[in-house]
C-alpha positions, 0 to 999 in steps of 0.5 A: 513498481514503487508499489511492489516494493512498498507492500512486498519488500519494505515491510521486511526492512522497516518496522511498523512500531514497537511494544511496551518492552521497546521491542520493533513489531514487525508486520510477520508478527500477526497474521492480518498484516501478512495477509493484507501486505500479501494481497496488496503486493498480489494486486500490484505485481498482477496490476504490472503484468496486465499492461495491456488491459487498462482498464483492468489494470485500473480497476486493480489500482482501485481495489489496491488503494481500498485494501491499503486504507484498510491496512492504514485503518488497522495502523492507526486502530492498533497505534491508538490503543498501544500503551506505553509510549513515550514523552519523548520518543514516538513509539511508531515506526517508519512502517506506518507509512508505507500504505500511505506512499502505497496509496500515493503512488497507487493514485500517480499510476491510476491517473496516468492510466486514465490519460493512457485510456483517454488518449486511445480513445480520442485517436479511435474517434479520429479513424 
């Protein structure tokens, strides 16, 4: 769920930089931004409402933790090679973060479904 509002809602709120004219760039500006923030909103809200596949579910958590590395790549490629920034101020945005509190979280969840889908099995073997 933390997951969904991190790649569904706080893009909205947070910007991810801001240009050489001091203007915030928001993630709707540029069109590979909007796709992957999309897609791995997607991926957690279908991750949500498959419960009761886990291994699914799991899988899903992986595919989004890929898509959010790639997301922080295209972060950290278009941060090295934005100019102007300032002595004093850093030019980046909260927004950069939020595919690494992605991932995090996405982490969190995919071990507590390893252990849910440990626990199913060990009570299986006991009948």
């Amino acid at each position: 769920m933390v997951c969904l509002l991190l790649t569904g809602v706080f893009p909205f709120i947070f910007p991810l930089w801001k240009d050489a004219e001091g203007k915030p760039f928001y993630f709707m500006m540029d069109i590979a931004y909007v796709a992957l923030f999309g897609l791995s909103a997607t991926l957690s809200l279908l991750s949500i409402l498959s419960h009761a596949k886990r291994q699914q579910q799991f899988v899903m958590g992986r595919l989004n933790i890929i898509l959010n590395l790639i997301l922080l790549g295209l972060f950290v490629y278009r941060t090295l090679n934005l100019s102007g920034e300032a002595a004093t101020v850093s030019e980046k945005g909260i927004g950069m973060f939020l595919p690494i509190f992605s991932i995090v979280f996405l982490v969190l969840a995919n071990k507590a479904i390893k252990k849910d889908e440990d626990l199913v099995k060990s009570v299986d073997r006991l009948r």
